[in-house]
C-alpha positions in Angstrom: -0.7 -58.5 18.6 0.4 -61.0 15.9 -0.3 -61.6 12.6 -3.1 -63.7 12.9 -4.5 -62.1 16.1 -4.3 -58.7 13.7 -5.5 -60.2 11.0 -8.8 -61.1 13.5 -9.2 -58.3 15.0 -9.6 -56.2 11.7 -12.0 -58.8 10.5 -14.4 -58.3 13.4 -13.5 -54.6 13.3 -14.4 -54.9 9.4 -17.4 -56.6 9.9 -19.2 -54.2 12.0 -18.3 -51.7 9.4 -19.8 -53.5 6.8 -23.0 -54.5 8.5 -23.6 -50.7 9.4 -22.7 -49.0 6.3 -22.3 -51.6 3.4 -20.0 -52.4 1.0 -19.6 -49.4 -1.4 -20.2 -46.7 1.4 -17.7 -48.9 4.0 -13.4 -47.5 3.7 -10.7 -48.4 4.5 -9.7 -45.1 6.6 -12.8 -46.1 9.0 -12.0 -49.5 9.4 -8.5 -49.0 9.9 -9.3 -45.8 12.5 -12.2 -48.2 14.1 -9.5 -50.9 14.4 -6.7 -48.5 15.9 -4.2 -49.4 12.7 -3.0 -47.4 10.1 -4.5 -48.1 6.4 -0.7 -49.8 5.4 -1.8 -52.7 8.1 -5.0 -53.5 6.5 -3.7 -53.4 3.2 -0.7 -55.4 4.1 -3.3 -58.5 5.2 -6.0 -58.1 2.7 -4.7 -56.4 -0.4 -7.5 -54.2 -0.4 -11.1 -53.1 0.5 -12.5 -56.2 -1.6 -10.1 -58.6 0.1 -11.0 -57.9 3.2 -15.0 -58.0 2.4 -14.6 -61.6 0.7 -12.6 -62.8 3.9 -15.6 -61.2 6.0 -18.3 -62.8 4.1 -16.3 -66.1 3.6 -16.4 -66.4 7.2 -20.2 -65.7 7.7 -20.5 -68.5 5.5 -18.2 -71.3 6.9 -20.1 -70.0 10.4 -23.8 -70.7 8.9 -22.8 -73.9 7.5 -21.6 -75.4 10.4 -24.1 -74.1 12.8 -27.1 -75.9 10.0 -24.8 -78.8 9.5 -24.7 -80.0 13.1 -28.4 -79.3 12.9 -28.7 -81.9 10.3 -27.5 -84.4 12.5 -30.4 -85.1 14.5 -31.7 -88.2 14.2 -35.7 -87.6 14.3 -36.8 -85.3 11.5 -39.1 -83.6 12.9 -36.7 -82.3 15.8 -34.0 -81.6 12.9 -36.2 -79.2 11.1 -36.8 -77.4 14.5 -33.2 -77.4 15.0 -32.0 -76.3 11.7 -34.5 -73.6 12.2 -33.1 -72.5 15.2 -29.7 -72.9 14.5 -30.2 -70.3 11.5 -32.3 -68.0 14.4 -29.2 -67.8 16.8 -27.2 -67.3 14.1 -28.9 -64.1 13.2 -29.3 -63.1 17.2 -25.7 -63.7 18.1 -24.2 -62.1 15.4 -26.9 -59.9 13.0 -23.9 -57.9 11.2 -22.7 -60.9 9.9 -26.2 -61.6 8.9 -26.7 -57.9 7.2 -23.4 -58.5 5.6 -24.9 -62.1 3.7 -28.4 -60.8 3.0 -27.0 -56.9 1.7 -26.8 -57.1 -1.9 -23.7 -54.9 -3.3 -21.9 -54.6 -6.3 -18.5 -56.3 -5.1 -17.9 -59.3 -6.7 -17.3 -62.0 -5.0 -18.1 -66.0 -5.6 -19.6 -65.9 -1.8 -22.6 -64.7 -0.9 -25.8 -65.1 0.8 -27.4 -67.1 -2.8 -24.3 -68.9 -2.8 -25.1 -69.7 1.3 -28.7 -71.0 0.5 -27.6 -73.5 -2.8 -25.4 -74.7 -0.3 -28.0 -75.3 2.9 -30.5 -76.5 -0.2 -28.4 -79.5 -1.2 -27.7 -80.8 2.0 -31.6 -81.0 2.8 -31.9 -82.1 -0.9 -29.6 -85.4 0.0 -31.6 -85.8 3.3 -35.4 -85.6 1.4 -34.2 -88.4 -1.3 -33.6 -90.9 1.0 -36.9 -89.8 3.7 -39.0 -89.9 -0.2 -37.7 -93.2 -1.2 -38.6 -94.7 2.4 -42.3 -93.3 1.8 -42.6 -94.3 -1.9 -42.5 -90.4 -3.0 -40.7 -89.6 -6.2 -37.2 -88.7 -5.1 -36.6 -86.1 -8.3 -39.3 -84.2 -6.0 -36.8 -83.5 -3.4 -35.0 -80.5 -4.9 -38.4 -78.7 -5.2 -39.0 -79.4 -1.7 -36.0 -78.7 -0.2 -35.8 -75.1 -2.2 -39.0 -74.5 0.0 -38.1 -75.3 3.6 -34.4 -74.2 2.8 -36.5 -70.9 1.2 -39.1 -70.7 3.9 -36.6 -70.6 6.8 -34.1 -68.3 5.4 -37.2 -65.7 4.9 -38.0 -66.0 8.0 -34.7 -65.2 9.5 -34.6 -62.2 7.6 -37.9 -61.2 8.7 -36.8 -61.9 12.7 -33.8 -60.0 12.2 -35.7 -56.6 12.4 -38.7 -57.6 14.4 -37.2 -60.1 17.3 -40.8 -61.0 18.2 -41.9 -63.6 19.1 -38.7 -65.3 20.6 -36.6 -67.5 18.1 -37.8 -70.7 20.1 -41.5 -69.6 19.5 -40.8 -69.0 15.5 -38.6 -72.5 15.4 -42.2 -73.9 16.8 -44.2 -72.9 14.2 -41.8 -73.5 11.6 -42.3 -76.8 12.4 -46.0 -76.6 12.8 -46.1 -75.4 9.2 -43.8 -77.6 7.5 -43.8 -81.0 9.4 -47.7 -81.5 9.3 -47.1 -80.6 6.1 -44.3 -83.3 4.7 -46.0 -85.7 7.1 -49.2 -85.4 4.7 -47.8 -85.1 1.3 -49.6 -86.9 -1.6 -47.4 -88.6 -4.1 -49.1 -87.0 -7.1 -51.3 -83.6 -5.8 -53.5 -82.2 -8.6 -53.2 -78.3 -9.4 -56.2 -76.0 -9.1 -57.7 -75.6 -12.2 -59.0 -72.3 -13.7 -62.4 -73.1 -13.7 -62.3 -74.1 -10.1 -61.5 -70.7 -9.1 -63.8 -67.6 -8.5 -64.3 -65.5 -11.5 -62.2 -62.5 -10.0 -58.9 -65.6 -9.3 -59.4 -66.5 -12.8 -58.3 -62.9 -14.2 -55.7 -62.2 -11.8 -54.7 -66.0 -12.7 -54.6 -64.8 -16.4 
């Protein structure tokens, strides 16, 4: 092999590990015996166990964000918001140990991560709510909120899918939209919360 060809291989070898026994129970000695290397080679690439997990998860990363970014380019918005759901649906079905790997909270430190992933995939929908609330006379300073809870509601979702896979990713995508298209295609410009009073007496003290 070369070096970069190595340096691949030990990724995907690394990632598997990772997925199946997470960061602080993952070593070196498995992934180098898993990738047929001595632990010199995967030292010699990545410095280190830590190295090598911050490659693997950078990578998830740059893959997520490219599959939701060529999402975003649909034209019609109610087809993107099916599509960005999908996109995030394949993602996990194609390649759920890179998935575990984002989602798995450890103790590593690392600037990546699947938090890190979602700001990310929350700004871009941010950017394309301002312009789609300006066009319907919302307030666009509404759009952060907003886009933290269809960014929110898909990436939960995923998650969710991951272990169940049922019903098919094209059926979830579906009502995805269902949920939150009818919903953004009916949104008042200045909803009124609930108050107390207008609650059942047994809301009100759970409210409290």
């Amino acid at each position: 092999m070369t070096a970069a060809e190595r340096r691949n291989q030990l990724v995907d070898t690394a990632r598997s590990v990772f997925a199946d026994r997470g960061y602080e129970a993952a070593t070196i000695e498995e992934i180098a015996a898993n990738a047929g290397v001595s632990k010199p080679v995967v030292y010699e690439h990545f410095g280190g166990k830590e190295g090598l997990y911050a490659v693997v998860v950078d990578r998830e990363m740059e893959m997520v964000l490219e599959v939701f970014s060529r999402a975003m380019l649909e034209d019609r918005s109610k087809t993107r918001i099916e599509q960005i759901a999908l996109a995030l649906l394949t993602y996990v079905e194609e390649r759920s140990d890179g998935f575990r790997i984002l989602t798995r909270n450890s103790s590593v430190e690392h600037s990546g991560g699947y938090s890190t992933l979602l700001n990310d995939l929350v700004g871009q929908v941010e950017n394309h709510l301002e312009g789609e609330f300006e066009q319907k006379l919302l307030d666009p300073e509404l759009a952060p909120l907003y886009a933290q809870a269809l960014v929110g509601m898909v990436a939960m979702t995923a998650q969710w899918w991951l272990e169940v896979r049922t019903p098919p990713k094209e059926v979830v995508a579906a009502h995805i939209v269902n949920l939150s298209w009818y919903g953004l295609t009916g949104l008042k410009d200045n909803p009124v919360a609930i108050e107390p009073s207008a609650l059942p007496s047994d809301q009100v003290s759970a409210a409290r």
